[in-house]
N, C-alpha and C positions, 0 to 999 in steps of 0.2 A: 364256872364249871362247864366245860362241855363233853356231851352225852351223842354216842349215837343214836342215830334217829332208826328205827327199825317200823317198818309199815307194816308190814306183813309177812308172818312164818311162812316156813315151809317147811313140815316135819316129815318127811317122808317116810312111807310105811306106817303112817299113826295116822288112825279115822278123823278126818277136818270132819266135823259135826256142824261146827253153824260158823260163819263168820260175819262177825255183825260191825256197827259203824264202827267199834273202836277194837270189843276184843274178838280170840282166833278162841272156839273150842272146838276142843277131843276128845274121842269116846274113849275110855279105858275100860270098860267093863261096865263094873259096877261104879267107877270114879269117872268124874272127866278130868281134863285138865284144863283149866281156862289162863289166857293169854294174856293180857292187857299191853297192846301196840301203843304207838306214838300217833296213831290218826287221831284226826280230828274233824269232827263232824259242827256245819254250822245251816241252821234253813235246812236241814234234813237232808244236807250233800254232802259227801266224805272231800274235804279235800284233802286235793294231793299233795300239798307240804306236809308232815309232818312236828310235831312239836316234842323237841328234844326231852325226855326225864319222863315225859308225860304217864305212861304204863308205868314207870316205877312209881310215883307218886299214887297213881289210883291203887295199885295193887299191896304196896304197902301201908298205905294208911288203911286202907280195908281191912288191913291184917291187924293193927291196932287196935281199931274199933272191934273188931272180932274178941279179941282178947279180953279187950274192955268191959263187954257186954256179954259176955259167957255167962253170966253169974243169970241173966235176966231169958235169955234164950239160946236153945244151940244152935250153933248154925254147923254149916255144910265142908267148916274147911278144915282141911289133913297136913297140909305141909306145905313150906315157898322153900322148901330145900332141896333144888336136883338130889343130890344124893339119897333124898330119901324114894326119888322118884322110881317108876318100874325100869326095869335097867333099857329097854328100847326107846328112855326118852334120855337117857343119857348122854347119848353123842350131839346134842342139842342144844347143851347148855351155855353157848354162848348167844343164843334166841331167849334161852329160858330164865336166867338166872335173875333174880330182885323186880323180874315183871309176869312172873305168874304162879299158879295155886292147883293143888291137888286137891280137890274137895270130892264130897260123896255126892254122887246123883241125886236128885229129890225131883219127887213129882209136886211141879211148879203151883202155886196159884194164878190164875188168871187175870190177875188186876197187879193197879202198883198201890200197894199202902201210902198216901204221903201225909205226913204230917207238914202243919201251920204255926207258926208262931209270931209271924208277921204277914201284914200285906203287901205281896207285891204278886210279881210275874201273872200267872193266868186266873192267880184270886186276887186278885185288884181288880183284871179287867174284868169278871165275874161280880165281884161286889158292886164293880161301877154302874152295869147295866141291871141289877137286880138284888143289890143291898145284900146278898148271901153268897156264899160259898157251896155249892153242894146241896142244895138246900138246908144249909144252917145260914139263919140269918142271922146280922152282926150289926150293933151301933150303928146307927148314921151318921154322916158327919168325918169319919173316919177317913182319913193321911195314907196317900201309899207310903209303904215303907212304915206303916204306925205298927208298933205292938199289940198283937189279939190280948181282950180280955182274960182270954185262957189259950192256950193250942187247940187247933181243933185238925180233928182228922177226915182228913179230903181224897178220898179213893179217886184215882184213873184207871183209866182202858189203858190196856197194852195197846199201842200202836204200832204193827208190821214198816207203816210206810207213814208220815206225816207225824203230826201235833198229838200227844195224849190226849183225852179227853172227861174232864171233870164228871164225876157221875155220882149219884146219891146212892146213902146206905143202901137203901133201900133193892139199889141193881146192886152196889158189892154184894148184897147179901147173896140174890141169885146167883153169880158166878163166885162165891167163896164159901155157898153153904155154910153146914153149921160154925166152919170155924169164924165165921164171920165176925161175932161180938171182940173175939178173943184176940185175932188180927188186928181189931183198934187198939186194944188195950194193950198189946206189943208195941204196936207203933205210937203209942202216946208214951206209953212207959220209956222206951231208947230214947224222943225224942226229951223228953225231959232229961234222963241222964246227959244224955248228948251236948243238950244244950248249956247246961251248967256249965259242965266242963270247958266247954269252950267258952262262957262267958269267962271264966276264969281265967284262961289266956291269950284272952284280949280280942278275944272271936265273937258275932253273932252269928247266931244256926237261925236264919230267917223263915227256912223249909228244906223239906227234905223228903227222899222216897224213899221206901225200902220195897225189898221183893222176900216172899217168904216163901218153901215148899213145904212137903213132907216125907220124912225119912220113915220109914216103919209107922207109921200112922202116928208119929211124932211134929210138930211144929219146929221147922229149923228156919232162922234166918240166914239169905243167900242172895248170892250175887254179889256187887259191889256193896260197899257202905260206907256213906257220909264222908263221899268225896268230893271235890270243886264241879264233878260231870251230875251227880246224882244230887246237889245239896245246894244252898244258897248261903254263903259263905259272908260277910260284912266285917272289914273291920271293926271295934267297937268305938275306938278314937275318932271324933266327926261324926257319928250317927246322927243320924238328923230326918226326922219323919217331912212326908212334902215333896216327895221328888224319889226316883230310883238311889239307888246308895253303890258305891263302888265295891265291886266283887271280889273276890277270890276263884274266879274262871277264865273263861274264855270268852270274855265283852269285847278283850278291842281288838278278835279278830271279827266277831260281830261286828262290831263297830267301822273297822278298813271294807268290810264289803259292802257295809250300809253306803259307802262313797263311790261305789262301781255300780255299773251299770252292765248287768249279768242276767237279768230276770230271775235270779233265785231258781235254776234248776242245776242240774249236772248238764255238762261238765262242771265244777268248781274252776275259777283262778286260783294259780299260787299267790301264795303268802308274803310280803316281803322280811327282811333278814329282822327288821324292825320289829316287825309284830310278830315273829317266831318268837324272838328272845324277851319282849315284855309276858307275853302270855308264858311262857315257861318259868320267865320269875315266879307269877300269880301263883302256877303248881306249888313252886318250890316252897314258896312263902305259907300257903296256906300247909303245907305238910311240916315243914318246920315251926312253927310256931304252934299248931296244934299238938303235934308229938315232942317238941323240944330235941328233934334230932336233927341231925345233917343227912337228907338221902344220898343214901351209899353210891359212888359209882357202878 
């Protein structure tokens, strides 16, 4: 299948509000509209290849999970139907069409909710040097890639520039006020929905973040959700605690620059044709097997 690659809108006469590693947003009022491009961000540098499907894959499976999880909290989205969009985003929709969303505004909280179900990525190295997560301490003796005794919920910092950063209830609580208890119990609740599901075809959900605001002084779940950029994806077949597990991301363009000698800043190198098209599989694979569909061209 191939897709083109789109980097960056350009809507003219419509408010660019943020543009960030991956998507483009715009103010529409009381709505924005958010974008999801074909960038891709690796070591906290956008490079400048592109990865073909990549925004249709984050933007519709968000829209899935959305659906999915209505029942357990609302979230913030209106529509991925040009047509239904305000008629000045009309002339657009060859930018727009199957990679972005009309949702309501929400005033943000300031942290990332993530939920745990295994150990790996920055709660392994976390547990290595201090046996806990967040301060929730956990078994000794414990396997990267091993299954927590239960999920447990691991708050980060937003991070403007660099790495998130792991922080205890204790600070979520200060930056998320009273909703604080509740925002666990969100993010524990999806992530157990979540994760069934996906053990059932054929997925492990290792970890995962969510971002939550507030609508009317309502809890809405927003932004992406429980994609290959935001989520830790494993197949189930070969699971094997002991070692890192192969992903459903973007590891081997990690992986092709971990063989360059770049120092990790901007500029980024391009990509080669190779590692375009494996990592765009990974999208493809984890959205089709998770939703049972074919992404639309």
């Amino acid at each position: 299948m191939s897709l083109p690659v789109l980097l960056e809108t350009n809507l003219f006469g419509i408010e660019l509000l943020a543009r960030g590693k991956v998507r483009d947003v715009y103010s529409l009022g009381e709505h924005l509209l958010i974008v999801a491009t074909d960038r891709i961000s690796a070591f906290d540098c956008i490079l400048p290849t592109g990865i073909p499907g990549k925004g249709r894959v984050l933007t519709q499976l968000s829209i899935f999970w959305f659906e999915m999880l209505k029942d357990i909290v609302p979230t913030h989205f209106v529509s991925s139907s040009v047509a239904d969009y305000p008629q000045p985003l009309r002339p657009f929709e060859s930018q727009l069409e199957g990679r972005s969303m009309l949702v309501r505004r929400a005033r943000m909280f300031g942290a990332e909710c993530v939920a745990r179900g295994y150990l790996s990525g920055s709660g392994w190295k976390d547990y290595r040097k201090t046996g806990a997560i967040c301060g929730i301490p956990l078994p000794s003796g414990l396997l990267e890639s091993a299954r927590l005794p239960h999920p447990i919920f691991t708050p980060a910092t937003k991070a403007q520039s660099g790495h998130d950063e792991n922080i205890p209830f204790e600070e979520f609580r200060e930056i998320a006020g009273p909703a604080a208890e509740k925002l666990r119990e969100l993010t524990l609740e999806i992530y157990a929905r979540a994760s069934s599901y996906a053990e059932s075809r054929g997925i492990i959900l290792a970890d995962t973040k969510f971002e939550f605001g507030t609508i009317g002084g309502e809890i809405v779940l927003a932004d992406e959700v429980l994609t290959p950029d935001s989520s830790r994806f494993w197949p189930k077949a070969g699971y094997m605690p002991g070692g890192a597990q192969p992903s459903y991301d973007k590891q081997y363009v990690r992986d092709y620059l971990e063989t360059l000698d770049w120092g990790k800043r901007p500029p980024a190198p391009p990509l080669p044709a190779e590692v375009v098209e494996r990592t765009a599989s990974k999208y493809r694979q984890a959205y089709e097997a998770l939703t049972g569909r074919t992404l639309a061209e």
